[in-house]
PDB file of N, CA, C and O in Angstrom:
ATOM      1  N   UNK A   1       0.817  -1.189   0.000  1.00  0.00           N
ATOM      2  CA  UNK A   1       0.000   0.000   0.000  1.00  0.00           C
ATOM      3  C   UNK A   1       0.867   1.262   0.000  1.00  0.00           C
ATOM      4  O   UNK A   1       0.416   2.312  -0.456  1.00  0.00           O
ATOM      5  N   UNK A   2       1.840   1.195   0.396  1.00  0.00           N
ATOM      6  CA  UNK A   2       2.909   2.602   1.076  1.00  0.00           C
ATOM      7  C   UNK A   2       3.944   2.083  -0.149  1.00  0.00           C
ATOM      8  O   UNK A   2       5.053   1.881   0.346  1.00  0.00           O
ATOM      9  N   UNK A   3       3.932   1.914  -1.031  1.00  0.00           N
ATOM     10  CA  UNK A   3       4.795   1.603  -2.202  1.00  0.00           C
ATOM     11  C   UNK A   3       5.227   2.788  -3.225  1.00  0.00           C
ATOM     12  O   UNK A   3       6.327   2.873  -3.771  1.00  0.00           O
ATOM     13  N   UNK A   4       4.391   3.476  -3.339  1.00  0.00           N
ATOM     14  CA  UNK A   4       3.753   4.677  -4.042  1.00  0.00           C
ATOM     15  C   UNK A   4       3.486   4.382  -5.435  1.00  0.00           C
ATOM     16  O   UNK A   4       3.513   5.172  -6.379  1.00  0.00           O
ATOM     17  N   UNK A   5       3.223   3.131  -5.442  1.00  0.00           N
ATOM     18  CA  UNK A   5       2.727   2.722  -7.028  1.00  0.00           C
ATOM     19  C   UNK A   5       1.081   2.658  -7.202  1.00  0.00           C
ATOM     20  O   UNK A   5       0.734   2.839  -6.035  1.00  0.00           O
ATOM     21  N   UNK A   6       0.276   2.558  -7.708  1.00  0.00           N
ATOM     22  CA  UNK A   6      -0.785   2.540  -7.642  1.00  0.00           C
ATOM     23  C   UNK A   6      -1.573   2.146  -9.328  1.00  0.00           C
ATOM     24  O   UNK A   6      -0.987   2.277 -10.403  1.00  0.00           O
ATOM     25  N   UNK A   7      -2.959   1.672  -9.154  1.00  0.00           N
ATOM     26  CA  UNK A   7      -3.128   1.565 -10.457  1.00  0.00           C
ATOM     27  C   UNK A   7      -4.831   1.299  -9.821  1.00  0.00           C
ATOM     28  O   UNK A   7      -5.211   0.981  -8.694  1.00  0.00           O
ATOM     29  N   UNK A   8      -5.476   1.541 -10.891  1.00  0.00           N
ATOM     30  CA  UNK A   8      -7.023   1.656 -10.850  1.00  0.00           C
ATOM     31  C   UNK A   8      -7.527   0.568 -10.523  1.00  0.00           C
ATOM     32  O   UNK A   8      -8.749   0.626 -10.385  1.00  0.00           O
ATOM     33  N   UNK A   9      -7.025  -0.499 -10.327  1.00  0.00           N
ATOM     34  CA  UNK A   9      -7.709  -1.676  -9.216  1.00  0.00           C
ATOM     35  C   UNK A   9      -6.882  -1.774  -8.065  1.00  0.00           C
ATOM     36  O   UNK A   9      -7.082  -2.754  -7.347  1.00  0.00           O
ATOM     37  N   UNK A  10      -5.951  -0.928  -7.720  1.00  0.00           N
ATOM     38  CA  UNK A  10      -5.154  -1.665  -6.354  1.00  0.00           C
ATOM     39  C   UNK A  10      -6.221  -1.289  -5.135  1.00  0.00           C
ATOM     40  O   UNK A  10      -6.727  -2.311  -4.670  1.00  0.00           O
ATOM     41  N   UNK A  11      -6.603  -0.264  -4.614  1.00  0.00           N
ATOM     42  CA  UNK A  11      -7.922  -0.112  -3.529  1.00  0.00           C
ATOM     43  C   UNK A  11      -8.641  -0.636  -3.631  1.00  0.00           C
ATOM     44  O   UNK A  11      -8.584  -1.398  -2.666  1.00  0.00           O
ATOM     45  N   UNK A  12     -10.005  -1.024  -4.545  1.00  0.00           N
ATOM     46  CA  UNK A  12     -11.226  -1.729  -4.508  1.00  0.00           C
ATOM     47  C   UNK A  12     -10.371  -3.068  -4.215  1.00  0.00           C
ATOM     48  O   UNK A  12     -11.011  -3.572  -3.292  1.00  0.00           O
ATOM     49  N   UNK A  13      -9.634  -3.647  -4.398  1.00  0.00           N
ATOM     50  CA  UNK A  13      -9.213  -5.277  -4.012  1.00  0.00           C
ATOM     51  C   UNK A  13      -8.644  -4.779  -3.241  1.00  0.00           C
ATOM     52  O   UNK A  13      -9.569  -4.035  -2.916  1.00  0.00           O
ATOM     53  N   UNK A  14      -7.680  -4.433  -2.440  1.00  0.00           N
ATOM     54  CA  UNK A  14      -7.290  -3.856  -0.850  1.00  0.00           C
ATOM     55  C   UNK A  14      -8.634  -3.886   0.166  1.00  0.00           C
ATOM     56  O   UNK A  14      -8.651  -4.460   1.255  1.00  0.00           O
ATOM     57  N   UNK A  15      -9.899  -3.046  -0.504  1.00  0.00           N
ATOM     58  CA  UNK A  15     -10.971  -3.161   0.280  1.00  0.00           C
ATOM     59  C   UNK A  15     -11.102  -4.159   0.342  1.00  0.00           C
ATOM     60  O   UNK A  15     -10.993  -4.767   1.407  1.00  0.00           O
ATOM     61  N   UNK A  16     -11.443  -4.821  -0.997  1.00  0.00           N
ATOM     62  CA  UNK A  16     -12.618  -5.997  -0.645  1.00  0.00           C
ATOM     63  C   UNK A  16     -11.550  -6.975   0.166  1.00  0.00           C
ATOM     64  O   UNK A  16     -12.163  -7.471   1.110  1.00  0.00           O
ATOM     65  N   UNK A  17     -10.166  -7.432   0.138  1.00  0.00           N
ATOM     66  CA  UNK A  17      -9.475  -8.048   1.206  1.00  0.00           C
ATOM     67  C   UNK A  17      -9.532  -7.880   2.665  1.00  0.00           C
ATOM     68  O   UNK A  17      -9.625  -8.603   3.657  1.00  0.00           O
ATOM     69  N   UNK A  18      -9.435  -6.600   2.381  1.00  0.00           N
ATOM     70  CA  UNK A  18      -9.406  -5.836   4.303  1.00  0.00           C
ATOM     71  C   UNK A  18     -11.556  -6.382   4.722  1.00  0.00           C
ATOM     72  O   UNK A  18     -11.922  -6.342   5.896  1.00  0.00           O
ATOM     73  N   UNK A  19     -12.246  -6.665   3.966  1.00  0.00           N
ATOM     74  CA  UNK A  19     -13.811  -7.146   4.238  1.00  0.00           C
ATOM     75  C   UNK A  19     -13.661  -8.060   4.496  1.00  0.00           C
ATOM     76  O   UNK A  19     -13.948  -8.436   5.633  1.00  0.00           O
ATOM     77  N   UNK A  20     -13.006  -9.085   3.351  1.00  0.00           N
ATOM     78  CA  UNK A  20     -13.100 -10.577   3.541  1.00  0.00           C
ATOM     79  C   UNK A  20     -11.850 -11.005   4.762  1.00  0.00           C
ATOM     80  O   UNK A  20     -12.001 -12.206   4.987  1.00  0.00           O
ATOM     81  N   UNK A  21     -10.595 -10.400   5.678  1.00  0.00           N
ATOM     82  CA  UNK A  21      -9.684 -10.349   6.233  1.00  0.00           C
ATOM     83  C   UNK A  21     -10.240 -10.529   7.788  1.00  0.00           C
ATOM     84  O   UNK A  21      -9.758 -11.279   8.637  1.00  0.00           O
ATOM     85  N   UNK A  22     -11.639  -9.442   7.969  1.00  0.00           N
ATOM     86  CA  UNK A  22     -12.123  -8.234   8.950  1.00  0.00           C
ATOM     87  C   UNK A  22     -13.180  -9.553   9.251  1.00  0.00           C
ATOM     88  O   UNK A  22     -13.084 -10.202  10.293  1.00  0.00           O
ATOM     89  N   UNK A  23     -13.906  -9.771   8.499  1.00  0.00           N
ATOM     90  CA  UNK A  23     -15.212 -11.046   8.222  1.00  0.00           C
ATOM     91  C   UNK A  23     -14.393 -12.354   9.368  1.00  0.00           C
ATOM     92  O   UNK A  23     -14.875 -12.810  10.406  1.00  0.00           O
ATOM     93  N   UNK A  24     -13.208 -12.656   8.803  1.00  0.00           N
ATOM     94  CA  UNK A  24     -12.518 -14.192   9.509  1.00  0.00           C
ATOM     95  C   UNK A  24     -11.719 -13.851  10.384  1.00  0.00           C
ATOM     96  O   UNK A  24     -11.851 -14.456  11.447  1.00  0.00           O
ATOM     97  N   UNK A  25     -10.731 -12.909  10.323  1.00  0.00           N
ATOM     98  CA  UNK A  25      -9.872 -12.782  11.307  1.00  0.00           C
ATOM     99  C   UNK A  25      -9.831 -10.800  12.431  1.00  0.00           C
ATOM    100  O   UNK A  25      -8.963  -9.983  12.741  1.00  0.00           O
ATOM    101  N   UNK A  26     -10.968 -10.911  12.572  1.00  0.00           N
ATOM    102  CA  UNK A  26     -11.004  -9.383  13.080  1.00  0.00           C
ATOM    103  C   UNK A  26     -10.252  -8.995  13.978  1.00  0.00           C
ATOM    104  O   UNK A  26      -9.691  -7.907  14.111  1.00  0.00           O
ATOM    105  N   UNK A  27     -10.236 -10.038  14.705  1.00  0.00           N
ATOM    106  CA  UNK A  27      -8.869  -9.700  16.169  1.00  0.00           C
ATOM    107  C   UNK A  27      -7.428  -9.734  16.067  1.00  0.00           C
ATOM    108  O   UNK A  27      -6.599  -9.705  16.976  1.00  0.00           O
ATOM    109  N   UNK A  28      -7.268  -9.798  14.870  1.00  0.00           N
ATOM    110  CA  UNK A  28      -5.822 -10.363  14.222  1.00  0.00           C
ATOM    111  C   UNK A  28      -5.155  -8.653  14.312  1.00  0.00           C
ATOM    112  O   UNK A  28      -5.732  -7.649  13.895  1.00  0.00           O
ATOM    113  N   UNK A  29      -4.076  -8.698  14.843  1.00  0.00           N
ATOM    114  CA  UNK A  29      -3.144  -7.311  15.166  1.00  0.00           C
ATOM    115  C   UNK A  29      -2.926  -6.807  13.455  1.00  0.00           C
ATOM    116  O   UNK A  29      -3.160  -5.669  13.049  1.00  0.00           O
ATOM    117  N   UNK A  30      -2.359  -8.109  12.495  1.00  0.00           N
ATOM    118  CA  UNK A  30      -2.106  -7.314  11.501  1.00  0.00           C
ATOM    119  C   UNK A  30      -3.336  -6.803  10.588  1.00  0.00           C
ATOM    120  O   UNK A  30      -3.492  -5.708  10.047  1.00  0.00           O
ATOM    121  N   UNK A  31      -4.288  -8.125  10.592  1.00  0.00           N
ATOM    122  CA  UNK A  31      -5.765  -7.192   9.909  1.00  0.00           C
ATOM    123  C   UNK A  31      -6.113  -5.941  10.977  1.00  0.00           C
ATOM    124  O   UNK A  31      -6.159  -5.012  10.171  1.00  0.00           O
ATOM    125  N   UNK A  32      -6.273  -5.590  11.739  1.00  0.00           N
ATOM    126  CA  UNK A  32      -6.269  -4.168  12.363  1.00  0.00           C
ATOM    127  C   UNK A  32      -5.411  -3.266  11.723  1.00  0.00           C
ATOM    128  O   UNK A  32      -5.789  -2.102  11.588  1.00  0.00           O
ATOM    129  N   UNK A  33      -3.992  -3.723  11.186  1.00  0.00           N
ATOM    130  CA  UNK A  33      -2.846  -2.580  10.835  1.00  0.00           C
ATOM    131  C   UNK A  33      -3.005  -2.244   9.607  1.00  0.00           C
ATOM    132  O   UNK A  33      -2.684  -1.189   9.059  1.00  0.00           O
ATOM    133  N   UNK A  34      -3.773  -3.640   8.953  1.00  0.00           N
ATOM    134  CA  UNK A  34      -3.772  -3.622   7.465  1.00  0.00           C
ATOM    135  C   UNK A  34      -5.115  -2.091   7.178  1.00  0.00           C
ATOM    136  O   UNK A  34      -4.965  -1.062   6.519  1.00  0.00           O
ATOM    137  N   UNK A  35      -5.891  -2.400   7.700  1.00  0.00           N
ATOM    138  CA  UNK A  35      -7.395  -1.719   7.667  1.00  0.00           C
ATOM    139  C   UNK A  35      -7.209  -0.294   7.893  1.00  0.00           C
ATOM    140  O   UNK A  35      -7.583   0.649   7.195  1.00  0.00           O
ATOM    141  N   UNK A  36      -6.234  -0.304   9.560  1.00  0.00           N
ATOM    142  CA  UNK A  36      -5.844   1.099   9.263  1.00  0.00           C
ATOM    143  C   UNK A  36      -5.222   1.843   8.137  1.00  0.00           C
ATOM    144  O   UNK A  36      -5.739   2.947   7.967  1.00  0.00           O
ATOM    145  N   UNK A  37      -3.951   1.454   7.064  1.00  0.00           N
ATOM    146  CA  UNK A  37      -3.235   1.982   6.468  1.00  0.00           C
ATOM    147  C   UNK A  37      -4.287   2.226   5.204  1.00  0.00           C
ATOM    148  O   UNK A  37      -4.390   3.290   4.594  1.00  0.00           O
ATOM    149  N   UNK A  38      -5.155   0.840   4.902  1.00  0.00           N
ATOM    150  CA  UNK A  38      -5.873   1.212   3.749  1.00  0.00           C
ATOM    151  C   UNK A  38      -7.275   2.387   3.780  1.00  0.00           C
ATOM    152  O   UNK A  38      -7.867   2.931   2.847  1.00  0.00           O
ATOM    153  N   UNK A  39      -7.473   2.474   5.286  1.00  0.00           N
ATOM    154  CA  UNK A  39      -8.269   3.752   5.835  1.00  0.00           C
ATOM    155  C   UNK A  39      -7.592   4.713   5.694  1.00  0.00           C
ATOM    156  O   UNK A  39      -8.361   5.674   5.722  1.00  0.00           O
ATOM    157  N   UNK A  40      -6.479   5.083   5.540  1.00  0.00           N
ATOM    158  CA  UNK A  40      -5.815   6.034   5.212  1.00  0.00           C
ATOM    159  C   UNK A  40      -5.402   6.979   4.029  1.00  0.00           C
ATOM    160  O   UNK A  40      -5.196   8.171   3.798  1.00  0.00           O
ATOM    161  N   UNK A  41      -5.402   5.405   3.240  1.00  0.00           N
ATOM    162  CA  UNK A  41      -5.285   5.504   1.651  1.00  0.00           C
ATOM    163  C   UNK A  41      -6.455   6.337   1.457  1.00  0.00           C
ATOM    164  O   UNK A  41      -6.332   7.532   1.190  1.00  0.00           O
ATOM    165  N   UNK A  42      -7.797   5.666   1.598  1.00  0.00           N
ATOM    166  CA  UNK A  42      -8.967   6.458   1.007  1.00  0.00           C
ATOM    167  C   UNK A  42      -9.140   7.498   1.455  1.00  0.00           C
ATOM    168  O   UNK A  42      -9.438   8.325   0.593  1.00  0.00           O
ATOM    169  N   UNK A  43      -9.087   7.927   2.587  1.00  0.00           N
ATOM    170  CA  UNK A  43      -8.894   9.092   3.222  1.00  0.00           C
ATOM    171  C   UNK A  43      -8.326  10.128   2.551  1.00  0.00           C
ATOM    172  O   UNK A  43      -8.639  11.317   2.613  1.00  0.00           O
ATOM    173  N   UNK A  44      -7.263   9.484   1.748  1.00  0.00           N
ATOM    174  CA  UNK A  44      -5.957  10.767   0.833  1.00  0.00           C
ATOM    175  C   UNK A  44      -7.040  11.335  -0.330  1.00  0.00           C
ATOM    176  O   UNK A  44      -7.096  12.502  -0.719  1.00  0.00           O
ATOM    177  N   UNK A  45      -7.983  10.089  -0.837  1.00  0.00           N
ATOM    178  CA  UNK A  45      -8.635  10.611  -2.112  1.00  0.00           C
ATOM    179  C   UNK A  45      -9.105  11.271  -1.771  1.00  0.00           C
ATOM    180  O   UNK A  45      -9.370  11.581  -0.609  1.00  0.00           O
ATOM    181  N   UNK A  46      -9.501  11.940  -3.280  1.00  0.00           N
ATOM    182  CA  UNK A  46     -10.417  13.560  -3.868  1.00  0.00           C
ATOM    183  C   UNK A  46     -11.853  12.808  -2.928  1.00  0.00           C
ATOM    184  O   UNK A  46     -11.964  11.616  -2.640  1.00  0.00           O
ATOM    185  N   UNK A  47     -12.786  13.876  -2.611  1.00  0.00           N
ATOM    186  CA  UNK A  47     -13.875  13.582  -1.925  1.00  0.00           C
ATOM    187  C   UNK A  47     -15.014  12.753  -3.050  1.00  0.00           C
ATOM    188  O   UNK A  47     -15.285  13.314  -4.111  1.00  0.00           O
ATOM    189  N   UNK A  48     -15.484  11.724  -2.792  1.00  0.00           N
ATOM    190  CA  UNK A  48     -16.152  11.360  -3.397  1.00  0.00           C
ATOM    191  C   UNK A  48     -16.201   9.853  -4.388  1.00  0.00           C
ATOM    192  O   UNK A  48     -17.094   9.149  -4.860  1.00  0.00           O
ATOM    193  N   UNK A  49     -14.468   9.847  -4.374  1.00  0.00           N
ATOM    194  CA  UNK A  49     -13.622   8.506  -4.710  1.00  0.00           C
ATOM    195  C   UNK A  49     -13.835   7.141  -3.905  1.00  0.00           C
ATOM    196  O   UNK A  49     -14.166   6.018  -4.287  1.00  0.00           O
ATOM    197  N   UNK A  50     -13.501   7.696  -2.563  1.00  0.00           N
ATOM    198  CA  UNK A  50     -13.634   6.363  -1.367  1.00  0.00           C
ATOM    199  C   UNK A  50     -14.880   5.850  -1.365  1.00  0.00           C
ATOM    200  O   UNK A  50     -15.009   4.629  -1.456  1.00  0.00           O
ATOM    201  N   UNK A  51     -15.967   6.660  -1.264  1.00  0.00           N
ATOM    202  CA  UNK A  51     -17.417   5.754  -1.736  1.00  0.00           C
ATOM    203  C   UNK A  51     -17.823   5.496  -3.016  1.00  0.00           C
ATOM    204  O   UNK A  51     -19.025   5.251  -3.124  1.00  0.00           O
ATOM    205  N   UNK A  52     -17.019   5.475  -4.248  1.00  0.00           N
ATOM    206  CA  UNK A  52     -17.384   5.069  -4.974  1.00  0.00           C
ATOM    207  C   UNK A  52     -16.374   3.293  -4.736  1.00  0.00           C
ATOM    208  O   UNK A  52     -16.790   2.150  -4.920  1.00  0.00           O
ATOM    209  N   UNK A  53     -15.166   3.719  -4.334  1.00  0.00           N
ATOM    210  CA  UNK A  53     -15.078   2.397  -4.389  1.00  0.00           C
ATOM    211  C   UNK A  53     -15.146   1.208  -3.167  1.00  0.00           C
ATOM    212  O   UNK A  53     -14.767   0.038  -3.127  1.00  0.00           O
ATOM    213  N   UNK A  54     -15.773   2.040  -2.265  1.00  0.00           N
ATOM    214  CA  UNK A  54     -16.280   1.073  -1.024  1.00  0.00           C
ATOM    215  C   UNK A  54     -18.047   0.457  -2.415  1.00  0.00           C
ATOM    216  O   UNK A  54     -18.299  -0.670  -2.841  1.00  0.00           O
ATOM    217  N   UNK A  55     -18.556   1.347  -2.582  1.00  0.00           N
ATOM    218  CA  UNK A  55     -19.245   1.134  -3.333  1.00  0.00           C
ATOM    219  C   UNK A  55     -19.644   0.025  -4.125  1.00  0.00           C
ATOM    220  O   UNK A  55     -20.795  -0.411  -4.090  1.00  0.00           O
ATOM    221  N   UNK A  56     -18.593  -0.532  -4.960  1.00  0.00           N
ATOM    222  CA  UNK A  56     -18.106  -1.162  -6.113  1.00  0.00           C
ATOM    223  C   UNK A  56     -17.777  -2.639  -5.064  1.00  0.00           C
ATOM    224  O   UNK A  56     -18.177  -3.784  -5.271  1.00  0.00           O
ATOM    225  N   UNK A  57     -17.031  -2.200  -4.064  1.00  0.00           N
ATOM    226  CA  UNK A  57     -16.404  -3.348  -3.683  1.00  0.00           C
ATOM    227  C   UNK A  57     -17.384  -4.637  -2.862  1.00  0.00           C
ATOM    228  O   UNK A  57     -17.307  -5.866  -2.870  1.00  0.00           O
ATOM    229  N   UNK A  58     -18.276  -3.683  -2.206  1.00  0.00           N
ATOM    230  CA  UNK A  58     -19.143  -4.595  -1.635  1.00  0.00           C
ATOM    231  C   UNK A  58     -20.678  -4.702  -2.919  1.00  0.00           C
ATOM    232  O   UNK A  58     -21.732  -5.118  -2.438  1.00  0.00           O
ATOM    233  N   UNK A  59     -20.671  -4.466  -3.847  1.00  0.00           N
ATOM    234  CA  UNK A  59     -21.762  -4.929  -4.992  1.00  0.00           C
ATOM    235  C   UNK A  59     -20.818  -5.874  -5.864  1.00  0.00           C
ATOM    236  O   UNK A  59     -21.339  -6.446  -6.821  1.00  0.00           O
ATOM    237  N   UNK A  60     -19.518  -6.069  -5.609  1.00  0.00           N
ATOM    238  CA  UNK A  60     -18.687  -7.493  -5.888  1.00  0.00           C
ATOM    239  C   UNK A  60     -18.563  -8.404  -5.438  1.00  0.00           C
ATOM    240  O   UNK A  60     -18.514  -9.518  -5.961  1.00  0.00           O
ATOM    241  N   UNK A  61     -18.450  -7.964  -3.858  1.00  0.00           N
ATOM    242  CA  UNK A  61     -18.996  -9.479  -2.464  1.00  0.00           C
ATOM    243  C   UNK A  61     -20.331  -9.552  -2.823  1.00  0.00           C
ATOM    244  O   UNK A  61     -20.886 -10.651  -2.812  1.00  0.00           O
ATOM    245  N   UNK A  62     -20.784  -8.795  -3.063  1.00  0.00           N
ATOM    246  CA  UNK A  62     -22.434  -9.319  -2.773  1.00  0.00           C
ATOM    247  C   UNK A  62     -22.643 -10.067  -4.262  1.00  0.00           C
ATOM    248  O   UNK A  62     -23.559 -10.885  -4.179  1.00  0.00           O
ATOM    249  N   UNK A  63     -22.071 -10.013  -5.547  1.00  0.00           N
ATOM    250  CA  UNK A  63     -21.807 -10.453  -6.354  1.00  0.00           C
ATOM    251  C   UNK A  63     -21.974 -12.371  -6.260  1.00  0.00           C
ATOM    252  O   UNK A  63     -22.751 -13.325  -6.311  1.00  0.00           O
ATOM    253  N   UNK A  64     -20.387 -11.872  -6.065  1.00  0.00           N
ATOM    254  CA  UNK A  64     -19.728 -13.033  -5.616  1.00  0.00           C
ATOM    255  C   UNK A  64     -20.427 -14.003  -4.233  1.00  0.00           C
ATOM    256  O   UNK A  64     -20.657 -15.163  -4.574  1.00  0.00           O
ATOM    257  N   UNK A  65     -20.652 -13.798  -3.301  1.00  0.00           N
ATOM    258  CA  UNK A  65     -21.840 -14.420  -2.046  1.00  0.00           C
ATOM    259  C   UNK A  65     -23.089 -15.305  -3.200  1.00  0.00           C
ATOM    260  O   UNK A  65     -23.294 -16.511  -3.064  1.00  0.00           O
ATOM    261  N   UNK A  66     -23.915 -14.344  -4.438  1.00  0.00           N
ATOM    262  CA  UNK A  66     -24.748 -15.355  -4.412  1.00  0.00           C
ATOM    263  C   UNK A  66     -24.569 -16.144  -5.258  1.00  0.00           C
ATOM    264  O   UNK A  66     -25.594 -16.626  -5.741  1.00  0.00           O
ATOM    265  N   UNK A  67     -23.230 -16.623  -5.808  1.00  0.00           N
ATOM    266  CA  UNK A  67     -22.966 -17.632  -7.023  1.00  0.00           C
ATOM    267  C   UNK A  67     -22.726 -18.911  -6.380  1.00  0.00           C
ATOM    268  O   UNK A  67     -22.487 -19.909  -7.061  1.00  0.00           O
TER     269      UNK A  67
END
């Protein structure tokens, strides 16, 4: 995440990991560290970015859940 590379799918799959991570292992020190940094990430975006791709990411779990 702190790489400074980036590309138009690296967040929406960061999210949807840090969901599916948060879902099985919530008490886990590094899913806590992970969640924070990628809360951070979205945080940096232009207003309006982070819910589009919290957005996207969970109409892909929910996708994916009913197959």
């Amino acid at each position: 995440m702190r790489c400074g590379r980036r590309s138009a799918e690296l967040l929406p799959r960061a999210s949807e990991l840090e969901r599916r991570l948060s879902s099985r292992y919530g008490a886990e020190r590094l899913v806590v560290e992970y969640g924070g940094v990628l809360r951070e990430e979205l945080c940096a975006l232009p207003p309006g970015n982070a819910q589009q791709i919290e957005e996207a990411v969970g109409r892909r779990i929910d996708a994916q859940d009913g197959q």
